[in-house]
N, CA, C and O atoms as a GROMACS GRO file, in nm:
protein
  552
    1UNK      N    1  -0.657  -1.739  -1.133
    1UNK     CA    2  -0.679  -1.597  -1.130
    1UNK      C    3  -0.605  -1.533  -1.247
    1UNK      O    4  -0.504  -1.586  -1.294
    2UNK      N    5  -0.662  -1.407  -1.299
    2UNK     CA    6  -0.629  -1.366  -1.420
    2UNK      C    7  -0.533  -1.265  -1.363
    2UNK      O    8  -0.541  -1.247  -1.241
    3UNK      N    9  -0.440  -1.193  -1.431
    3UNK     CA   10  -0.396  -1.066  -1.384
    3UNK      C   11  -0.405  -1.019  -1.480
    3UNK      O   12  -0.373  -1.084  -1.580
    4UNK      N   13  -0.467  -0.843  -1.496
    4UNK     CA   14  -0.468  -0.739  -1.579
    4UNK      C   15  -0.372  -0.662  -1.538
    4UNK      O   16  -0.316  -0.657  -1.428
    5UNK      N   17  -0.355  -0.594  -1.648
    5UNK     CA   18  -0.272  -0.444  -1.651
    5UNK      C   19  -0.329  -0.322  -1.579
    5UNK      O   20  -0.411  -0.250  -1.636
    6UNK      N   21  -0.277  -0.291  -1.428
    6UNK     CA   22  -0.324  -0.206  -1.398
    6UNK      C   23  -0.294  -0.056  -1.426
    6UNK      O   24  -0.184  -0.006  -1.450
    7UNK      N   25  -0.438   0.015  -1.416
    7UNK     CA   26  -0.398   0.169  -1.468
    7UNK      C   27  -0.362   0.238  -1.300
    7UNK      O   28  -0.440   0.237  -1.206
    8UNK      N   29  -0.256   0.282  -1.300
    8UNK     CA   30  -0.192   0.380  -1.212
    8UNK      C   31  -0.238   0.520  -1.222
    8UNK      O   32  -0.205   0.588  -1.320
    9UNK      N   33  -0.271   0.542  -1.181
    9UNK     CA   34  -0.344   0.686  -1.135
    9UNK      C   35  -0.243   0.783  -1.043
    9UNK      O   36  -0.211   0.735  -0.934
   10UNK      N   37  -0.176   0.947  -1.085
   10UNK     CA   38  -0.102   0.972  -1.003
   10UNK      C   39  -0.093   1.006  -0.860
   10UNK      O   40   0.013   1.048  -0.814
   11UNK      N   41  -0.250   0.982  -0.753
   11UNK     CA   42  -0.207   0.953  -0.617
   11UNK      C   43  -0.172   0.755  -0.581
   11UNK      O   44  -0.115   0.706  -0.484
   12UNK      N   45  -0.229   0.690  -0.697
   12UNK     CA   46  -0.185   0.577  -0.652
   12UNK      C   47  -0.034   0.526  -0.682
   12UNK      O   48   0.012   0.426  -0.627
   13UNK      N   49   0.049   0.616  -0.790
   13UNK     CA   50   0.187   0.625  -0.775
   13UNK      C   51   0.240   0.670  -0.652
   13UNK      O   52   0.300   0.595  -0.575
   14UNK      N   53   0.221   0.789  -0.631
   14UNK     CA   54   0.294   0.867  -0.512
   14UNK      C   55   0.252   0.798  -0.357
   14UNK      O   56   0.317   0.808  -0.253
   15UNK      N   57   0.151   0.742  -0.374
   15UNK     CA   58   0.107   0.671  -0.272
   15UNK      C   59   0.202   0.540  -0.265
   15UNK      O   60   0.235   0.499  -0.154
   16UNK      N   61   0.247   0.472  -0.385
   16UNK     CA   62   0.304   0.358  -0.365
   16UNK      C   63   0.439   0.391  -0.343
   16UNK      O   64   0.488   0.328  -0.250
   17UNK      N   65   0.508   0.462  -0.394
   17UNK     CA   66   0.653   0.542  -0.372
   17UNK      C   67   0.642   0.608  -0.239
   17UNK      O   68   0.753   0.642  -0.198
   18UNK      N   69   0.537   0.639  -0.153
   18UNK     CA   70   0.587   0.649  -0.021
   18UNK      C   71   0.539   0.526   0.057
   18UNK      O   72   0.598   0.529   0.165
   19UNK      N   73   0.481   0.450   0.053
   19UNK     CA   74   0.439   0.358   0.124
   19UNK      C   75   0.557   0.262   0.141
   19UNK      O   76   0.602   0.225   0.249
   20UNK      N   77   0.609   0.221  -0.007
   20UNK     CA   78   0.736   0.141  -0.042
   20UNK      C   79   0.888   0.200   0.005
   20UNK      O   80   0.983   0.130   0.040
   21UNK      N   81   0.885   0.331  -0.003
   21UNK     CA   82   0.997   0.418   0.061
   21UNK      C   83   0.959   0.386   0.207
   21UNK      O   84   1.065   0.361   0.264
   22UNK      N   85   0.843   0.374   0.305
   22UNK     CA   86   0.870   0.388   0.440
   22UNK      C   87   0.900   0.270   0.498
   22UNK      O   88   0.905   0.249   0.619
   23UNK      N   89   0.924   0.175   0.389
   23UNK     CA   90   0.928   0.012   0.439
   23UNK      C   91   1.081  -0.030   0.398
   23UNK      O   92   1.144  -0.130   0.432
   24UNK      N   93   1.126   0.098   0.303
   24UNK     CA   94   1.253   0.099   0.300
   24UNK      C   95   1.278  -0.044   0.196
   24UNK      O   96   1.361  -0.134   0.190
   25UNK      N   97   1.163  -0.006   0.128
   25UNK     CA   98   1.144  -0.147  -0.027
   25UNK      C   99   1.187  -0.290   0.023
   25UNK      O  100   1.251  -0.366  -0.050
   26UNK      N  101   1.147  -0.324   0.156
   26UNK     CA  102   1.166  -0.448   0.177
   26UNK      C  103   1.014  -0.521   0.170
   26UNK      O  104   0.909  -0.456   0.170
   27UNK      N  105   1.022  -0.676   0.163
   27UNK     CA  106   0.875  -0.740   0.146
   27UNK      C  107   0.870  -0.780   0.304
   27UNK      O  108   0.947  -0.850   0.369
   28UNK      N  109   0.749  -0.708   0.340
   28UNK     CA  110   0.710  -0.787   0.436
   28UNK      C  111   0.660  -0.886   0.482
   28UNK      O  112   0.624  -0.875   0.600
   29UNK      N  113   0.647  -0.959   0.445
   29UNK     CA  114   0.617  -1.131   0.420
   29UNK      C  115   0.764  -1.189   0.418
   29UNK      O  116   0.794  -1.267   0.509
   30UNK      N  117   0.838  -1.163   0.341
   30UNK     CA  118   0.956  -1.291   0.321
   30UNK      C  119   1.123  -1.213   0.344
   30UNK      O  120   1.234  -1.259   0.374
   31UNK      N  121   1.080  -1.101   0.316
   31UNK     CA  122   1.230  -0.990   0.404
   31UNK      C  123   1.297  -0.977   0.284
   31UNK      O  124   1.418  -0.964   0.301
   32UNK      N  125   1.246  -0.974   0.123
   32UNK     CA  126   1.355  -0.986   0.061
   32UNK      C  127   1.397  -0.822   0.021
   32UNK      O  128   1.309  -0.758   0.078
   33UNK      N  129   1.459  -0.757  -0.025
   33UNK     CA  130   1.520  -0.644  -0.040
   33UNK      C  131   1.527  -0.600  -0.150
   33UNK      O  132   1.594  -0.656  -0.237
   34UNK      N  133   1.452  -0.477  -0.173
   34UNK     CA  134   1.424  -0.455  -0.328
   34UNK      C  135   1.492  -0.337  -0.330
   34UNK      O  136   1.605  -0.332  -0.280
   35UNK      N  137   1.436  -0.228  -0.387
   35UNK     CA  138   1.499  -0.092  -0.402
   35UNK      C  139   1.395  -0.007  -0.504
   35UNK      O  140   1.283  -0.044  -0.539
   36UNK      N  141   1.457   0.104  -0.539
   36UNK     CA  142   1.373   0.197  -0.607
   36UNK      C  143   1.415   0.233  -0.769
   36UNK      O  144   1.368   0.331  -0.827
   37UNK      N  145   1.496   0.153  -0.822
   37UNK     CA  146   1.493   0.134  -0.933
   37UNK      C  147   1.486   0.000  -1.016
   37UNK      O  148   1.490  -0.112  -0.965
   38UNK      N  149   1.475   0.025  -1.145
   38UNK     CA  150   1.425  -0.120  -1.216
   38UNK      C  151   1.552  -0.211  -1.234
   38UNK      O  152   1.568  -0.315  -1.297
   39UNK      N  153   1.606  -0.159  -1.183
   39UNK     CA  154   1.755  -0.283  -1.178
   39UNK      C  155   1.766  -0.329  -1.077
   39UNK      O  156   1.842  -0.424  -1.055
   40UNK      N  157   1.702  -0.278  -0.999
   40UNK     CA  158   1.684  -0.375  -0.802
   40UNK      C  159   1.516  -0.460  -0.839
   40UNK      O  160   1.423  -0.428  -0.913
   41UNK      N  161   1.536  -0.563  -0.758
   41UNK     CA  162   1.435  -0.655  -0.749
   41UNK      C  163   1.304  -0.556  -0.684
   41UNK      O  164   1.284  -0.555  -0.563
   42UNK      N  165   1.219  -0.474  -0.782
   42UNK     CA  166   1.104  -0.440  -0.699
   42UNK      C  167   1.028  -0.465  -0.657
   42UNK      O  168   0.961  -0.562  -0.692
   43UNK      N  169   0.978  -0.338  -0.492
   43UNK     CA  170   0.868  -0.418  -0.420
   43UNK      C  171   0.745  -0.354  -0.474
   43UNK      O  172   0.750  -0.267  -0.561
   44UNK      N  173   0.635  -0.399  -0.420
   44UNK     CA  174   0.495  -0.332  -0.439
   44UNK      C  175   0.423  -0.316  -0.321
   44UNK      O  176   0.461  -0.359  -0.212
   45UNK      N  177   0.301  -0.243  -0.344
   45UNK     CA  178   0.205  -0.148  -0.267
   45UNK      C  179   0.079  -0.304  -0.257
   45UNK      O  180   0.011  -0.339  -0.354
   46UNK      N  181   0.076  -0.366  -0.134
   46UNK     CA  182  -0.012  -0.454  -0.164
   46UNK      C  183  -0.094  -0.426  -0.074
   46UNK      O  184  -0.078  -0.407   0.046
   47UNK      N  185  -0.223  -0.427  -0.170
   47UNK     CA  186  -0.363  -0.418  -0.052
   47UNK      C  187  -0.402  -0.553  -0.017
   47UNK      O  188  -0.403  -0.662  -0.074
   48UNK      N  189  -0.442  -0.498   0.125
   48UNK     CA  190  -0.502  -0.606   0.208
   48UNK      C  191  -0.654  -0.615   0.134
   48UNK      O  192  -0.691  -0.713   0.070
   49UNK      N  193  -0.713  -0.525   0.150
   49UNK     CA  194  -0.856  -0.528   0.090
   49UNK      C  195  -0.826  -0.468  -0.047
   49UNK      O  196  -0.735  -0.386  -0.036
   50UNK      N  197  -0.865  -0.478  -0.156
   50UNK     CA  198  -0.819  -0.461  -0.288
   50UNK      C  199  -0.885  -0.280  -0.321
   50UNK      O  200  -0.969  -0.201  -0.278
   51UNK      N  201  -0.795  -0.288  -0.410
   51UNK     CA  202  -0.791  -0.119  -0.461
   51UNK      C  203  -0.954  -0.085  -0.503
   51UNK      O  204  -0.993   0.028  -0.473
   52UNK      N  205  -1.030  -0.159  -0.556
   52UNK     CA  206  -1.120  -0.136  -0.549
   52UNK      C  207  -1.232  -0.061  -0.460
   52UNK      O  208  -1.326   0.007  -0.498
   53UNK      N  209  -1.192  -0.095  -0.329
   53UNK     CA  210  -1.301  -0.009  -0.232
   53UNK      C  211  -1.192   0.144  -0.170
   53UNK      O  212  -1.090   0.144  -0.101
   54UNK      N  213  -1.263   0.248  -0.228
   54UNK     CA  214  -1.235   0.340  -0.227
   54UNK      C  215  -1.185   0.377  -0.120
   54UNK      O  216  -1.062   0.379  -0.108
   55UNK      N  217  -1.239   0.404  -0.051
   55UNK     CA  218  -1.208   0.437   0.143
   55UNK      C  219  -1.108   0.394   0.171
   55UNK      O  220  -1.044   0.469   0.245
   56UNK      N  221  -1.038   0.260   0.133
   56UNK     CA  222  -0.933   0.191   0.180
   56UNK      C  223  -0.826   0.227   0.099
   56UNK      O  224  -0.720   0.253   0.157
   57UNK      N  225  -0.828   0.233  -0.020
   57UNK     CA  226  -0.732   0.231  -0.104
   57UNK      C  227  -0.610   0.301  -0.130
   57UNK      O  228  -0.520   0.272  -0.209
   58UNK      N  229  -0.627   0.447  -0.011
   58UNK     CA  230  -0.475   0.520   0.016
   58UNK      C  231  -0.498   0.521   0.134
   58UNK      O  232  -0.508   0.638   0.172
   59UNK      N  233  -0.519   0.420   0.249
   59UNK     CA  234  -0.447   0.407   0.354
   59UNK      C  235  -0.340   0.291   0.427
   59UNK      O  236  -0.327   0.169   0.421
   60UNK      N  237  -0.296   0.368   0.476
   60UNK     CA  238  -0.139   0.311   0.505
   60UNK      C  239  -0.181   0.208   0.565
   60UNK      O  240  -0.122   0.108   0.524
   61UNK      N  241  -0.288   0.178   0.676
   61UNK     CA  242  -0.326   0.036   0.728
   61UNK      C  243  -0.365  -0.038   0.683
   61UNK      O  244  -0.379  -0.150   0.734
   62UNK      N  245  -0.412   0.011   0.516
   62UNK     CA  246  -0.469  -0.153   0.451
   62UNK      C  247  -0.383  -0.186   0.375
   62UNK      O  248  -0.418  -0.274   0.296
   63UNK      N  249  -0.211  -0.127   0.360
   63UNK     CA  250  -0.156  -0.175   0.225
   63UNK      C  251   0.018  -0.209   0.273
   63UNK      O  252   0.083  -0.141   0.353
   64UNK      N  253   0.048  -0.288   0.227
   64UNK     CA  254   0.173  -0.358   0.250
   64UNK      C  255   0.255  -0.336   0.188
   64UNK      O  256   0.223  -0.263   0.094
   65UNK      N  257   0.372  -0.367   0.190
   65UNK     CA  258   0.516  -0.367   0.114
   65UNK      C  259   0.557  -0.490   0.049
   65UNK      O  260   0.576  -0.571   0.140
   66UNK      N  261   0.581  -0.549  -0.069
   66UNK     CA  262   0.535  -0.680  -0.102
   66UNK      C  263   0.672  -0.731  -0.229
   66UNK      O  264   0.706  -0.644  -0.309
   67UNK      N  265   0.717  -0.822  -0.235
   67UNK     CA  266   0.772  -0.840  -0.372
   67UNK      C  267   0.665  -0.914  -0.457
   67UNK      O  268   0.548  -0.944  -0.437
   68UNK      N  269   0.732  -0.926  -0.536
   68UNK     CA  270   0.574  -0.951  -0.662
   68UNK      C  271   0.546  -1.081  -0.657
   68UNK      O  272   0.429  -1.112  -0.682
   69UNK      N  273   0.639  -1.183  -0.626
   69UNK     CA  274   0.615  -1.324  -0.580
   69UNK      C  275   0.515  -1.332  -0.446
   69UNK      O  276   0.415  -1.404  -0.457
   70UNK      N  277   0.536  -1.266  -0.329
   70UNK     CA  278   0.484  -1.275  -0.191
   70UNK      C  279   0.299  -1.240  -0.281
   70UNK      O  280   0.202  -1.315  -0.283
   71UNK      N  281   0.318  -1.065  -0.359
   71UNK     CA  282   0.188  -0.998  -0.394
   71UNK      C  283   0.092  -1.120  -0.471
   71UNK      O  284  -0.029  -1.141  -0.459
   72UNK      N  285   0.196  -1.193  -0.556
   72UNK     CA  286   0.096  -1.276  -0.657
   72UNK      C  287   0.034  -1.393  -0.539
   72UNK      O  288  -0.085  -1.425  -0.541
   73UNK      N  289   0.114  -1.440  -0.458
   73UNK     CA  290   0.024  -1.507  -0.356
   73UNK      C  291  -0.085  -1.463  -0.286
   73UNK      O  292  -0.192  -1.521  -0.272
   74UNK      N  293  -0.047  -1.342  -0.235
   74UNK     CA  294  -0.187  -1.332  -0.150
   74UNK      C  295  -0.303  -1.340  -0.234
   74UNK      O  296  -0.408  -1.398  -0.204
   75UNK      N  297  -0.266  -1.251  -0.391
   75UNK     CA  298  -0.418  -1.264  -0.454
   75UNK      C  299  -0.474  -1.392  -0.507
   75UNK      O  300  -0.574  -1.399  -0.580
   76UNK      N  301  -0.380  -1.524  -0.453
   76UNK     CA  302  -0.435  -1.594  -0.480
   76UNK      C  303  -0.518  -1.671  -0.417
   76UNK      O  304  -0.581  -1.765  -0.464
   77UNK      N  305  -0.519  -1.617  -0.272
   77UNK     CA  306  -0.553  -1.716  -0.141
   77UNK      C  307  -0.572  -1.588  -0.022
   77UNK      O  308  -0.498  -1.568   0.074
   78UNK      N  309  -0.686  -1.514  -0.062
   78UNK     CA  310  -0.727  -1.388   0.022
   78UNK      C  311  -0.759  -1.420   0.173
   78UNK      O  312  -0.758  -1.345   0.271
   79UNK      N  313  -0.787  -1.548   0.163
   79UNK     CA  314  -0.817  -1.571   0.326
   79UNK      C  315  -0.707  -1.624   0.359
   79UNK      O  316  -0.709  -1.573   0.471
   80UNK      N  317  -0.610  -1.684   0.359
   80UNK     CA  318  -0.472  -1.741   0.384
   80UNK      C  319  -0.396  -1.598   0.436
   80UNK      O  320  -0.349  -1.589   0.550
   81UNK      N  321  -0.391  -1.478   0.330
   81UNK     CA  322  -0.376  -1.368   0.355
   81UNK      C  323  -0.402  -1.292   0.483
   81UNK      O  324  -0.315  -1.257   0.563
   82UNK      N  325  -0.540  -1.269   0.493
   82UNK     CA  326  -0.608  -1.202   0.576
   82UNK      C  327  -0.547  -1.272   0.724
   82UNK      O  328  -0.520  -1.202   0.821
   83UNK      N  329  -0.529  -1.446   0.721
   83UNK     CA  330  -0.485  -1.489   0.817
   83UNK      C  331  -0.374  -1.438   0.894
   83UNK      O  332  -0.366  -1.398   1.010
   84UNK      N  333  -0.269  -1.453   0.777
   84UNK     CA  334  -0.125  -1.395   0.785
   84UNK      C  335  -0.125  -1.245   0.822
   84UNK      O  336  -0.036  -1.227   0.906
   85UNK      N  337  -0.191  -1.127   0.792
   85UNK     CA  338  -0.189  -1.033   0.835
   85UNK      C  339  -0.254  -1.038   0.982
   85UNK      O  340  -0.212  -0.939   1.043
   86UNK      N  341  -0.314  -1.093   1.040
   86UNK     CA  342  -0.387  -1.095   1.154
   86UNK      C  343  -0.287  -1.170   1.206
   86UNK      O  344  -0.214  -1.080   1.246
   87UNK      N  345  -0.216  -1.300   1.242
   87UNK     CA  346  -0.090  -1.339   1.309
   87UNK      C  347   0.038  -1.239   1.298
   87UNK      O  348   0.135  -1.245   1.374
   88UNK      N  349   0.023  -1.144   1.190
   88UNK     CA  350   0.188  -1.054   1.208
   88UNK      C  351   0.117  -0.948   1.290
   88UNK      O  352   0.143  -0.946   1.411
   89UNK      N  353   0.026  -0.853   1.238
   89UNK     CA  354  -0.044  -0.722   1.288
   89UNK      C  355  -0.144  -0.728   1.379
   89UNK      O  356  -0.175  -0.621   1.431
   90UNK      N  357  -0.212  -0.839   1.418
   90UNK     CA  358  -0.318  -0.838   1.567
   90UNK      C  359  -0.400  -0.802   1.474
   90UNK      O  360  -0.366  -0.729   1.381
   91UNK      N  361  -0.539  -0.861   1.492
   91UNK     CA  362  -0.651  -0.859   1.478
   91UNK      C  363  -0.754  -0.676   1.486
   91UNK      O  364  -0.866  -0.638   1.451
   92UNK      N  365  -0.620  -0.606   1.558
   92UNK     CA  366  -0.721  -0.492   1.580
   92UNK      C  367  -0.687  -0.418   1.444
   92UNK      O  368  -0.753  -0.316   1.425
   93UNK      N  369  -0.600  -0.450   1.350
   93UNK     CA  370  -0.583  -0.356   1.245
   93UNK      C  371  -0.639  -0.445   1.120
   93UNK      O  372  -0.644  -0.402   1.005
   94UNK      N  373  -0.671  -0.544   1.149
   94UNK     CA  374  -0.768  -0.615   1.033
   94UNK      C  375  -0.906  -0.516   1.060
   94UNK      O  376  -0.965  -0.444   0.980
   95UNK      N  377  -0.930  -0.537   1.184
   95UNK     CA  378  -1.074  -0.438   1.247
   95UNK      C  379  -1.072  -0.270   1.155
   95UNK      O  380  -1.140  -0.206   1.075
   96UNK      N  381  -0.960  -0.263   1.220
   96UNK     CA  382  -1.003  -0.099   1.200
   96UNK      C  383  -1.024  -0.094   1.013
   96UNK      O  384  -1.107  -0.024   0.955
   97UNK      N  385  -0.900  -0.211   0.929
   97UNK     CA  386  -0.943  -0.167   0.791
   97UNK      C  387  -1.075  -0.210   0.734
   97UNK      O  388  -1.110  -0.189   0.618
   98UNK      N  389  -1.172  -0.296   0.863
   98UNK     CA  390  -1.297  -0.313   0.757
   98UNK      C  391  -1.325  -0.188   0.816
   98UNK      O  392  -1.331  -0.101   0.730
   99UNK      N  393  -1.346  -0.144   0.937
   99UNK     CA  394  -1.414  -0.046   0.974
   99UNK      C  395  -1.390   0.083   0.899
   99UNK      O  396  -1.474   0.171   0.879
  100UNK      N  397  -1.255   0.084   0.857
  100UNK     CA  398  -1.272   0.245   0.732
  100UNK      C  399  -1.338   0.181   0.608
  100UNK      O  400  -1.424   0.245   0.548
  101UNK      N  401  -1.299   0.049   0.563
  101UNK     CA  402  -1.400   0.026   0.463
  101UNK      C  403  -1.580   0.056   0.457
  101UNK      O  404  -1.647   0.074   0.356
  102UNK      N  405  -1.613   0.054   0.556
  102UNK     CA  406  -1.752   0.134   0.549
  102UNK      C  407  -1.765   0.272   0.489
  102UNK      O  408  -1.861   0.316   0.426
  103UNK      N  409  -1.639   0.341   0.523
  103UNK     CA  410  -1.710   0.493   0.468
  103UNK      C  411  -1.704   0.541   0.322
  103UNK      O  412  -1.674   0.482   0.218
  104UNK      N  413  -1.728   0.619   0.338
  104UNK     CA  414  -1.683   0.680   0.148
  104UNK      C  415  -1.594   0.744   0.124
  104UNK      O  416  -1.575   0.828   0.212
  105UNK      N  417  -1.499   0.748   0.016
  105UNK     CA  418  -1.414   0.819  -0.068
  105UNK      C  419  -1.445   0.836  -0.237
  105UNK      O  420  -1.401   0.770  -0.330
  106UNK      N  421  -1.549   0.965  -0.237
  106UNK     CA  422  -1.576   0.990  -0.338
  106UNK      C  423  -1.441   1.022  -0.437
  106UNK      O  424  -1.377   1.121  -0.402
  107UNK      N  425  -1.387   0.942  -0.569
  107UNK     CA  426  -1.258   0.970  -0.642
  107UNK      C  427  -1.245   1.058  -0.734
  107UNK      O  428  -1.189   1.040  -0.842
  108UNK      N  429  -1.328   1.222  -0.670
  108UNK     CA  430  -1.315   1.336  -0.747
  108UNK      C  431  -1.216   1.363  -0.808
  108UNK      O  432  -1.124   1.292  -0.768
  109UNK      N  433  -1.177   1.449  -0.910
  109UNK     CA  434  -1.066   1.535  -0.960
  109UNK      C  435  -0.983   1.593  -0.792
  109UNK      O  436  -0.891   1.524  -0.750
  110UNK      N  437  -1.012   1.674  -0.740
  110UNK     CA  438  -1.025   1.758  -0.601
  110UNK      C  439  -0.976   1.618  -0.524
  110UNK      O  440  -0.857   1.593  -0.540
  111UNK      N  441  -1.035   1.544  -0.461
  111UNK     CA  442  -0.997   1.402  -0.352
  111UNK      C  443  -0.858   1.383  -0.430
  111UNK      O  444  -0.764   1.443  -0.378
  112UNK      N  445  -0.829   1.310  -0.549
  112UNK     CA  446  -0.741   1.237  -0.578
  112UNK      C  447  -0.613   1.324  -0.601
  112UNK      O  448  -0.504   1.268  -0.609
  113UNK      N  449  -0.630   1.488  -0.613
  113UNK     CA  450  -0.507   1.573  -0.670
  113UNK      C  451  -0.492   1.582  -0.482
  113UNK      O  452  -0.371   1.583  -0.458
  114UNK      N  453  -0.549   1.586  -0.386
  114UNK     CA  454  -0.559   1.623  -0.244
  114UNK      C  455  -0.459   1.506  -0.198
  114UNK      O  456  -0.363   1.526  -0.123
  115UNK      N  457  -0.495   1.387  -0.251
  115UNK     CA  458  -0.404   1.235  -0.229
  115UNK      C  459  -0.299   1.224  -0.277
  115UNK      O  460  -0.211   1.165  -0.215
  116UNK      N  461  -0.275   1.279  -0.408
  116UNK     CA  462  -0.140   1.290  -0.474
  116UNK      C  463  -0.096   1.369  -0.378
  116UNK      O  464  -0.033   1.312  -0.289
  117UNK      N  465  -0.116   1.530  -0.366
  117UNK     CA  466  -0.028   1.567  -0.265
  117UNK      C  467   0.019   1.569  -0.186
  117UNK      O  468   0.111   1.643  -0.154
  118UNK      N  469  -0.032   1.484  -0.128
  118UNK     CA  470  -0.012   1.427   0.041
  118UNK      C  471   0.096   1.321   0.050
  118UNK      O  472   0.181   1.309   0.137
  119UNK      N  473   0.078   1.255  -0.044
  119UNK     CA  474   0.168   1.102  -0.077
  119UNK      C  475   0.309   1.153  -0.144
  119UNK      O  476   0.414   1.089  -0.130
  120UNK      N  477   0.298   1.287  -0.226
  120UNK     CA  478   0.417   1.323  -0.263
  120UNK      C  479   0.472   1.425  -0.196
  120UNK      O  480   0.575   1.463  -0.250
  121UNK      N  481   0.439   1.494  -0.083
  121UNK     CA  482   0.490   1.548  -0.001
  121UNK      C  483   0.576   1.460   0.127
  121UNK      O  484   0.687   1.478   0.178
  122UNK      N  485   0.499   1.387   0.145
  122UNK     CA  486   0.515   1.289   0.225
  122UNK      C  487   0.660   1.203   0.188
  122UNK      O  488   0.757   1.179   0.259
  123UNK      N  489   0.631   1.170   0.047
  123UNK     CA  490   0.755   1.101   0.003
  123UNK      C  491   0.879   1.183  -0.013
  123UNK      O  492   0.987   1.127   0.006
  124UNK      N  493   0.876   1.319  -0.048
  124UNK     CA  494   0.986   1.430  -0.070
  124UNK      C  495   1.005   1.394   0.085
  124UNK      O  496   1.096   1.319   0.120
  125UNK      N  497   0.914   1.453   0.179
  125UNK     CA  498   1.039   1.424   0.316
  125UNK      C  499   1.071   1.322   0.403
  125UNK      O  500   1.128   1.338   0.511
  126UNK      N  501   1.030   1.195   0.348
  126UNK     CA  502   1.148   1.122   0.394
  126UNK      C  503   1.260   1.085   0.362
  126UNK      O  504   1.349   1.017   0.413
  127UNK      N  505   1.238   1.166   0.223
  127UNK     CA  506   1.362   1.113   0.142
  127UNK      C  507   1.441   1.213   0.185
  127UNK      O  508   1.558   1.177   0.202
  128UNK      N  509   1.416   1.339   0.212
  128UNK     CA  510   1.474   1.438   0.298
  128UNK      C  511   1.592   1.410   0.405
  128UNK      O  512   1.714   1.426   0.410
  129UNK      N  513   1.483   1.354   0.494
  129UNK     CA  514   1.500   1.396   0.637
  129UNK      C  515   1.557   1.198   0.651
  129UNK      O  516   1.665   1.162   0.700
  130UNK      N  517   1.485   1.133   0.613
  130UNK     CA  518   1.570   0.975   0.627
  130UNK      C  519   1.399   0.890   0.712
  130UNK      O  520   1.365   0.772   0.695
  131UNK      N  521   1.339   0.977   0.782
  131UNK     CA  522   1.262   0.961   0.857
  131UNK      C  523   1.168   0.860   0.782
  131UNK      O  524   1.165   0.892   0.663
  132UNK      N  525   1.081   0.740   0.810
  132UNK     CA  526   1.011   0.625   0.823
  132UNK      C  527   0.870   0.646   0.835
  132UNK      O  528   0.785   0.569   0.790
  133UNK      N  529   0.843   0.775   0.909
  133UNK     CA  530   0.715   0.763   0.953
  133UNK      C  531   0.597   0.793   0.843
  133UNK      O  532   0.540   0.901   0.860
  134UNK      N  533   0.556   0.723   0.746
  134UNK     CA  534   0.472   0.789   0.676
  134UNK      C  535   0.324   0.776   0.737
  134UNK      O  536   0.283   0.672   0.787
  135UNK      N  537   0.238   0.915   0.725
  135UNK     CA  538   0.147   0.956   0.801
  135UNK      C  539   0.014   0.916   0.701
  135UNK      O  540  -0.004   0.998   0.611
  136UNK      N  541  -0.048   0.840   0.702
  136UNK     CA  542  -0.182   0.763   0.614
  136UNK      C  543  -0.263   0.930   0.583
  136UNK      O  544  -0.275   1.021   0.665
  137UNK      N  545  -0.307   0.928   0.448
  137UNK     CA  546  -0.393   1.045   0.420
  137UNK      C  547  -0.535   1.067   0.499
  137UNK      O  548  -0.582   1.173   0.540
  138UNK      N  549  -0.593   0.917   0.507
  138UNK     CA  550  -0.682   0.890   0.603
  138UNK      C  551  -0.704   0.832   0.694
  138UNK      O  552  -0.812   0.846   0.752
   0.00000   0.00000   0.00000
């Protein structure tokens, strides 16, 4: 598998800075402990179903907390993956992320400034308040 340089888009920043803030930058796969600057071992925003399908791609049920060793595995062995998420998370949240994968998320100007805000509001208050719960845009 090849890896490209991905382009970050600013709800898929703010989306990954709260997703990674509510996991408290640990990998969920192997427990290792990252943090939020480039001098701590960082984690990443890993999709279960890949960034590509729109619908899925800023919600909190299809995307993980990952170090970049755990991330480069799954994309290498998507069904090994899919396994592993279905033995940690139950089978009903594999369900529900094909089932939002059916719908649409048109990636207007309007949708994606609507996603940034949400993801960076979201991230201002937990960093606030200390609170964990981040609330999926969709």
């Amino acid at each position: 598998m090849s890896w490209h340089k991905v382009t970050i888009k600013t709800p898929d920043m703010w989306f990954s800075k709260a997703l990674r803030l509510s996991k408290d930058y640990t990998c969920e796969r192997c427990g290792l402990v990252g943090g939020p600057t480039a001098e701590h071992n960082q984690t990443q925003n890993c999709h279960i179903l890949g960034r590509r399908n729109q619908a899925t791609r800023y919600s909190v049920t299809n995307c993980l907390c990952m170090c970049a060793v755990c991330h480069r595995k799954t994309g290498e062995n998507i069904k090994d993956h899919e396994k592993w998420v279905i033995e940690k998370y139950g089978q009903a949240r594999m369900d529900r992320i094909h089932l939002t994968a059916r719908g649409v998320l048109k990636p207007t100007k309007i949708n994606l400034k609507l996603i940034s805000d949400h993801y960076r509001l979201e991230f201002h208050r937990m960093t606030k308040t200390g609170a964990r719960d981040l609330q999926s845009w969709n």
